[in-house]
C-alpha positions in Angstrom: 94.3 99.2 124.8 95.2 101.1 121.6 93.3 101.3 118.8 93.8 102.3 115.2 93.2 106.2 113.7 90.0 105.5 111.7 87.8 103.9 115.4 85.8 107.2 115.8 83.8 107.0 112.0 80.2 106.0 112.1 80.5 102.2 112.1 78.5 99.8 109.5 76.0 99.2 111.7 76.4 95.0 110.3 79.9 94.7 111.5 80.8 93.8 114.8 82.2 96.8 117.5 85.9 95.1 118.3 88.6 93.0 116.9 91.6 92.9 119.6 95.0 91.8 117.6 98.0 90.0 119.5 100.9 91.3 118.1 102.4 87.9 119.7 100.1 86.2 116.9 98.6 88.8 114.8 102.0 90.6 114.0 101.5 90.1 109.9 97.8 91.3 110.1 98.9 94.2 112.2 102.1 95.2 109.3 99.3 94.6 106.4 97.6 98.3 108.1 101.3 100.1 107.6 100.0 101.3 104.0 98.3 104.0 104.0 96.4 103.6 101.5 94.9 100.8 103.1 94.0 102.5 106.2 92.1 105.3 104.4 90.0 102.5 102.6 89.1 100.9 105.5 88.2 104.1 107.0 85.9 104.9 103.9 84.1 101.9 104.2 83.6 102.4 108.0 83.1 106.4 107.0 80.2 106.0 104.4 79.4 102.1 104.0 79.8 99.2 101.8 81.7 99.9 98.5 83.1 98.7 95.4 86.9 98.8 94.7 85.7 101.6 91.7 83.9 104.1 94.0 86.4 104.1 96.5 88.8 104.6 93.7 86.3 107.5 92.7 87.0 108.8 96.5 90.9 108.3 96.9 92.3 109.5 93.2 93.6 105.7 92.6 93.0 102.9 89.9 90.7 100.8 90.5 93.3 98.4 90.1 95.0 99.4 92.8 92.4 99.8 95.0 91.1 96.4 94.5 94.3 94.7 95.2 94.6 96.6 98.6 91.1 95.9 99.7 92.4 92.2 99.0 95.1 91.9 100.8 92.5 93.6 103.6 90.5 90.8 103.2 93.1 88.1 103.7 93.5 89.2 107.1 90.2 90.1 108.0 89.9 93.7 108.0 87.0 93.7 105.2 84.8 91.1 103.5 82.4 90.9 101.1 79.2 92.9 101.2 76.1 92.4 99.7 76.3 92.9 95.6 73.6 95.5 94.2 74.4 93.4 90.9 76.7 90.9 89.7 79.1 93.2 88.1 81.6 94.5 90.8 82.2 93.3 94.1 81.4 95.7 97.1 83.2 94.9 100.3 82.6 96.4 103.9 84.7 96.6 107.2 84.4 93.5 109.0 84.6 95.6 112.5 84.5 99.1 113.6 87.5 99.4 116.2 90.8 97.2 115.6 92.5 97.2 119.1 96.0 96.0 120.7 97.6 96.2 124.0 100.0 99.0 123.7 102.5 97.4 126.8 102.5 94.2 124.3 103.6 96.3 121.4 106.2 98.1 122.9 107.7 95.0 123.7 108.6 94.6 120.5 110.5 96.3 117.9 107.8 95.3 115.0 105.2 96.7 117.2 106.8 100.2 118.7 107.2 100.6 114.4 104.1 100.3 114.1 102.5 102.0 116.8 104.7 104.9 115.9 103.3 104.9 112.2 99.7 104.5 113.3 99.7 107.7 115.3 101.2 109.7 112.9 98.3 108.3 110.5 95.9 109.6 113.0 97.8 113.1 113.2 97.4 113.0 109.1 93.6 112.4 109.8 93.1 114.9 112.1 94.4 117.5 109.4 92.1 116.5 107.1 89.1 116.5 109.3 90.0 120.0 110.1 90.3 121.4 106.9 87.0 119.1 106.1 85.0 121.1 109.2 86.6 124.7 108.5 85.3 124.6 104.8 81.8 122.5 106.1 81.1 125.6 108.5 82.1 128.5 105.8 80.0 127.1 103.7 77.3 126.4 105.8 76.3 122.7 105.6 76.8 123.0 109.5 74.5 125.1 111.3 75.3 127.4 114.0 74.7 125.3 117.0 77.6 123.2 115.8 80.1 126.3 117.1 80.3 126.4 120.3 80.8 122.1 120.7 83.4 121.8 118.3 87.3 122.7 119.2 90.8 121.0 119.4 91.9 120.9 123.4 96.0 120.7 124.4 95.0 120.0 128.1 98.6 119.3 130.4 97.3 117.3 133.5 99.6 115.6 135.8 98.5 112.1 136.6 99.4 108.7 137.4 99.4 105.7 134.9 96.3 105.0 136.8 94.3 107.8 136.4 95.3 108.2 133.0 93.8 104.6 132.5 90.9 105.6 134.3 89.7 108.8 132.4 90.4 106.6 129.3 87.8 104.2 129.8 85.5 107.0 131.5 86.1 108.9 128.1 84.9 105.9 126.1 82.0 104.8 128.6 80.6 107.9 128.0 80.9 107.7 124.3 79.6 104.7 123.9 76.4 106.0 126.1 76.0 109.2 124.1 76.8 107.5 120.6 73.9 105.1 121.3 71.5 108.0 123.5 72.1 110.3 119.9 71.7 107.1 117.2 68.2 107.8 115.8 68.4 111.4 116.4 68.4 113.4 112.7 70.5 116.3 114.1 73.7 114.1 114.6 76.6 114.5 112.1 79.8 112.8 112.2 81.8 114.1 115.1 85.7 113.5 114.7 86.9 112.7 118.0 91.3 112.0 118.4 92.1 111.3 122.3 95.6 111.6 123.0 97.5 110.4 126.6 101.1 111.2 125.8 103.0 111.5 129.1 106.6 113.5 129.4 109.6 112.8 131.6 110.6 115.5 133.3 113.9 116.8 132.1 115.7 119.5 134.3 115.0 121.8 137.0 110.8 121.9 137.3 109.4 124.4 135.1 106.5 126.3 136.7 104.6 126.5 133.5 104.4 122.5 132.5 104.2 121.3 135.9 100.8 123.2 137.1 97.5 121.2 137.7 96.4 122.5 134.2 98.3 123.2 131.1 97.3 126.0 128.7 94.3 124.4 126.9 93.0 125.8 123.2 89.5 124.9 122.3 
């Protein structure tokens, strides 16, 4: 199953976990989250919480204007939905679910859906970025303490497995997320924790090469 760049925020807690598209059925939901723009609002309201289409203008640089006519065409396929109003004046929205999901064999069957998984990941890669210059400046400044060090790190492991095993550490990966996430949910010393997981297998092109086809690749962390 893949899912979209923004599933590793801290969910609202009143949405539910999952929404699995089709892209047999869902094809016109799953093109209305090729706008960037779109997927960082719905990440911002999964990041920090209900909003109103000002304040997430406040956090994005955009009109409100704008903003509010993305969040509805979020709405009109499910993505958000109204949120309790602290007034009558604006309304505040909030993600409808946490994780939006697919089944990547079911999108590569199809030209709409490679396009899209291919700009998806490249949306994650753009978050990643900004997480890390978002952690560099959060440690130099200190509003992370010192313990946070050691745990925190970008890995380029090289395994060589089968399309099994590679399934298999995936949902391992996420069991034990789920566990930990929950184990650590009323616990003040959690932050945010940015986690991107990627399985990207390579055809071998060539004669071997003894440095990419070891047990282990070179790992950074």
């Amino acid at each position: 199953m893949g899912n979209e760049e923004q599933a590793n925020e801290r969910p609202d807690r009143s949405a539910e976990h999952d929404r699995v598209l089709d892209p047999a059925q869902d094809m016109a939901a799953l093109k209305a989250l090729t706008h960037p723009l779109r997927i960082r609002l719905l990440g911002l309201l999964r990041q920090h919480g209900p909003g109103t289409a000002s304040e997430l203008a406040a956090r994005t640089g955009e009109s409100s204007a704008s903003t509010s006519y993305h969040l509805r065409v979020l709405a009109k396929y499910a993505f958000v939905e109204e949120a309790e109003h602290r007034d009558g004046r604006e309304r505040r929205w909030r993600s409808a679910h946490t994780v939006t999901r697919w089944n990547n064999e079911a999108m590569h069957a199809d030209p709409a859906g490679r396009a899209f998984l291919d700009f998806t990941r490249r949306q994650q890669l753009d978050h990643l970025r900004t997480a890390l210059v978002q952690h560099e400046a959060d440690m130099a400044e200190g509003l992370l303490g010192p313990d946070w060090a050691e745990p925190s790190g970008i890995s380029d492991l090289m395994p060589r497995l089968t399309p099994e095993s590679a399934t298999e550490l995936q949902r391992a990966f996420e069991e034990k997320l789920a566990e930990l996430s929950a184990r650590d949910a009323g616990d003040p010393r959690a932050e945010q924790v940015v986690l991107l997981t990627a399985a990207l297998p390579l055809a071998q092109r060539g004669a071997p090469d003894p440095r990419t086809t070891s047990d282990m690749g070179d790992g950074v962390s």
